[in-house]
Every structure is written in structure tokens, then in C-alpha cells.
C-alpha positions in Angstrom: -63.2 -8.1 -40.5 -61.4 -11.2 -40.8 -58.9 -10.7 -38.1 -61.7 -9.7 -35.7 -63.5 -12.9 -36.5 -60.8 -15.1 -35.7 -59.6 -13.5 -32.4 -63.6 -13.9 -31.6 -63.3 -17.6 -32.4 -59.8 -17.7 -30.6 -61.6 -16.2 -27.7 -64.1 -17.9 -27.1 -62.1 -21.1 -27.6 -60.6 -19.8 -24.5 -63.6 -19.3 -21.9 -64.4 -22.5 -23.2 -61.4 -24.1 -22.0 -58.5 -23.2 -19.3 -56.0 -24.3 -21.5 -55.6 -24.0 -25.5 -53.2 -25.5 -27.1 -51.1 -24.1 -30.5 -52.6 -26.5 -33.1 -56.4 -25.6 -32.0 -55.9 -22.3 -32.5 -53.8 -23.0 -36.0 -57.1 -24.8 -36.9 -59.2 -22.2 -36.5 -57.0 -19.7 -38.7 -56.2 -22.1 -40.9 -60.0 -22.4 -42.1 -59.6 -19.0 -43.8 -55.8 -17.9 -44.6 -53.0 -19.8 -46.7 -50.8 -19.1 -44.7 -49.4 -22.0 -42.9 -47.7 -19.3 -39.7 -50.1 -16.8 -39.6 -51.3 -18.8 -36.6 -47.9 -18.1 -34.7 -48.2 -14.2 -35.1 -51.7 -14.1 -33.8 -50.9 -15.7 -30.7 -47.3 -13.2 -30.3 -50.0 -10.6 -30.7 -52.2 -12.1 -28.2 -49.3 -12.5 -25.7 -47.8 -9.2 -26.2 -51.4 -7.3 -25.5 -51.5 -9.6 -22.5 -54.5 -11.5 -23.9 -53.6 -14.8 -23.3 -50.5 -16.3 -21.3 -47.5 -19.1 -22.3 -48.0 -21.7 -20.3 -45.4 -24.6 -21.8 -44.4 -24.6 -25.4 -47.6 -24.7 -27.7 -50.2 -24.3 -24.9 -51.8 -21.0 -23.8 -54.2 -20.0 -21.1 -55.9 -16.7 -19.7 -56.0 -17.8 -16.2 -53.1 -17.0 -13.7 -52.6 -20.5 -12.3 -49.7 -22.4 -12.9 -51.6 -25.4 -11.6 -52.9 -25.3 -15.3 -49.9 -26.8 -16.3 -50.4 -30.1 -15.4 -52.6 -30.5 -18.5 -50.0 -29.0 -20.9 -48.0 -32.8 -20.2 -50.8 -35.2 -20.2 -50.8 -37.9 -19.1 -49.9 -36.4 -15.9 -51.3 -35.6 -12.2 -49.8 -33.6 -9.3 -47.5 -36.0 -6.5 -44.8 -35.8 -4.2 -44.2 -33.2 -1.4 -47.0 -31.2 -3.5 -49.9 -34.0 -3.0 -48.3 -34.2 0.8 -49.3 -30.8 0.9 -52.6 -30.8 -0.7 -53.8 -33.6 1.3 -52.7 -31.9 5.1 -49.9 -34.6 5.3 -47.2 -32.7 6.1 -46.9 -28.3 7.2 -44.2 -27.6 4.5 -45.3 -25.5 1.3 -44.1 -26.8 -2.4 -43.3 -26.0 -6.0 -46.3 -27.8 -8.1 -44.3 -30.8 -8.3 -45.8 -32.9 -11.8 -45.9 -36.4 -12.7 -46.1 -38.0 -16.2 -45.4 -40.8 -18.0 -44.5 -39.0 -21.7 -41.1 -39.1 -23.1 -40.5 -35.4 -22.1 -37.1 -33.7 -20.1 -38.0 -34.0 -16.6 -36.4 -31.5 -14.1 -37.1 -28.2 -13.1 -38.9 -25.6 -15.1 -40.0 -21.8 -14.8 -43.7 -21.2 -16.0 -45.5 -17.9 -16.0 -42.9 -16.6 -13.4 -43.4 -19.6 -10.9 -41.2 -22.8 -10.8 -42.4 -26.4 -11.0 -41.3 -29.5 -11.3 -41.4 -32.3 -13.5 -40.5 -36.0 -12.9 -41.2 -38.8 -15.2 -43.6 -41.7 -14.0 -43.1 -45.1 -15.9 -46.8 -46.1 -17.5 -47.2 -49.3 -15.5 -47.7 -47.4 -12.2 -49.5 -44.1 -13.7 -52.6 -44.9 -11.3 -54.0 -43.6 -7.9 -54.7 -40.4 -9.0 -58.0 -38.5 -8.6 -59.3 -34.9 -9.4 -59.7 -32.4 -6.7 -61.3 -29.0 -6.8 -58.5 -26.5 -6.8 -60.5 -22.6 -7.1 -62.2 -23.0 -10.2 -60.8 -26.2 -11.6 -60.6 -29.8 -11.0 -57.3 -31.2 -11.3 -55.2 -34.4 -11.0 -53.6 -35.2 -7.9 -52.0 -38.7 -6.7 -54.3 -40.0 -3.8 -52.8 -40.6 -0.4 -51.6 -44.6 -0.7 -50.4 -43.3 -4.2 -48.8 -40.5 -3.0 -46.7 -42.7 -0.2 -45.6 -45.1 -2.9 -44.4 -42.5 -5.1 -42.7 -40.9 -2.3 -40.9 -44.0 -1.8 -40.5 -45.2 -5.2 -38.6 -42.0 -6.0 -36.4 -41.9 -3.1 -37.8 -38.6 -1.3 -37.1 -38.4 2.1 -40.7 -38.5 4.4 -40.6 -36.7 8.0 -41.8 -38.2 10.7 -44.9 -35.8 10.9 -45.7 -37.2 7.0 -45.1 -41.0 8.3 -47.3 -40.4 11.3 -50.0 -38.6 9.4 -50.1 -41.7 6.2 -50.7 -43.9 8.5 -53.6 -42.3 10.3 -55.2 -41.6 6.8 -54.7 -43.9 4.5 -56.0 -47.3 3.3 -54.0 -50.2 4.3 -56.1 -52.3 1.9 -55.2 -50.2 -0.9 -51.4 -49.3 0.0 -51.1 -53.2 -0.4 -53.6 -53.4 -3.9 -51.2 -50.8 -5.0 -48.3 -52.2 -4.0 -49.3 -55.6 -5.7 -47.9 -53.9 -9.4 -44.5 -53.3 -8.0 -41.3 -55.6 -7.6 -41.2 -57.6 -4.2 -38.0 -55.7 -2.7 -39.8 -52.6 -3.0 -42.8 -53.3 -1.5 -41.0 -54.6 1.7 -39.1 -51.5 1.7 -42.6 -49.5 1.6 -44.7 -51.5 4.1 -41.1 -51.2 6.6 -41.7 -47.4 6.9 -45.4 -48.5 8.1 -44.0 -50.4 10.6 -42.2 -48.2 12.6 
């Protein structure tokens, strides 16, 4: 009876949210059993029934969406080539490609089958980012002014199509607000790729 009342619990825990983390679910156990790693062989069983899925280390889900990541290293929001993409800025496809400011190993990762990325963001410019409606979620992406300045800030080469493109949607006013928090020698460099 126990058991089934705590999978019950975990469950619903779940529909509730598209991501759980470890220590929620240790919480719930923890009510009833001594035990302080009980919690860690209900979610092997979960996993190993195909119940729930491993997104990142102590965070689970029961959607197949890897976009569901980007909450498993708050603070964080989608950028790069991958907001280029999800904003029509440039034709090329890309690997979920996260931002965050936490103290975490950034580089390239393999979640749920499917490869992302993860750079690190330093907290003064963690801004520009809104939430978008991505199939059943909403989720953090950098907007478009953001999106440039990141592109530049991090040295990623921008095609001619993405230039082209920026400039036809984006915000002047705003690339310049935005570019008010950053060092002079970089927003020269920025605003040059404008000007062309």
C-alpha cells in the first residue's frame, strides 16, 4: 500500500510539472520511510519501467523533449545559432544550444539520446530573454537584439543571410539599450556588423 501511494504522489507530481527534480521526489518519500536512499531506488525503478526519463543529473521528466532541459540549469534561456533558428534568422538547423549564468561545466552534453550545448553567460548580461510557446510549453529563448549580442559577444561567426535578416527585424533602440551594459570596444565592434 505504501509504495503505491508514493508512486501516486510521485506521479502526479509529474503531470503537474514537466520537469521534477531529485530532492522533490526524496521529499515526498521521505514523509513516510527512514530511509534516507530509498528515494534513489524508486526513481531507478521508475526509469527502468520507462516511467519517467533522466533529463540532467537529479532532474526527471515524462515528456520526450529535450528542450526541457533548459530548466534543469536555471538560470538559463535558449541563444546562439538555436534562437537564430527559432526566430527565422538564419535556414540552418541546431543542437538546443543553452545559456546560463551558474557555475556549471559548459560544453557539449548528450541528453535523452539528443546532444545540446551549454555555454556559460556571466550574470551582468543574463537579460533579453523572453518565453515562447514551443508545443506544449513556454520556454526561454534570448530575443532577437539579445540574441545578436550574444552572437557577437561569444565570437560565433554570423552569415550574411543572419546579418541581413537582424537588421530587418530587430530594434535599433534596444540593440543600443542593450549594448549600454557592455565595455565600449565591444559595442563598436557590434554596431560595425550593422553598418555594413
Amino acid at each position: 500500500m505504501g509504495k503505491n501511494k508514493h508512486i501516486a504522489a510521485i506521479e502526479s507530481l509529474f503531470r503537474r510539472s514537466p520537469i521534477v527534480s531529485s530532492s522533490s521526489i526524496k521529499k515526498i518519500i521521505k514523509k513516510d520511510k527512514k530511509s534516507s536512499t530509498y528515494y534513489k531506488q524508486v526513481i531507478r525503478n521508475l526509469i527502468a519501467k520507462d516511467r519517467i526519463k533522466k533529463l540532467a543529473k537529479g532532474y526527471y521528466t515524462i515528456h520526450n523533449n529535450i528542450s526541457l532541459a533548459v530548466f534543469c540549469f536555471k538560470p538559463a534561456y535558449f541563444g546562439l545559432q538555436d534562437a537564430l533558428s527559432f526566430h527565422d534568422l538564419w535556414e540552418q538547423e541546431s543542437i538546443p544550444v543553452i545559456l546560463t549564468s551558474r557555475k556549471i561545466r559548459p560544453g557539449a552534453r548528450t541528453m535523452m539520446n539528443s546532444r545540446i550545448l551549454i555555454r556559460r553567460i556571466d550574470k551582468k548580461y543574463f537579460f533579453g530573454l523572453e518565453y515562447k510557446k514551443e508545443g506544449d510549453f513556454f520556454l526561454p529563448y534570448s530575443d532577437i537584439e539579445k540574441t545578436f549580442i550574444d552572437m557577437v559577444y561569444f565570437n560565433e561567426r554570423l552569415s550574411q543571410e543572419a546579418i541581413i535578416n537582424i537588421k530587418k527585424k530587430a530594434d535599433r533602440k534596444k540593440i543600443n539599450l542593450y549594448l549600454k551594459k557592455y565595455p565600449k570596444k565591444f559595442q563598436k565592434r557590434a554596431l560595425s556588423l550593422l553598418e555594413n
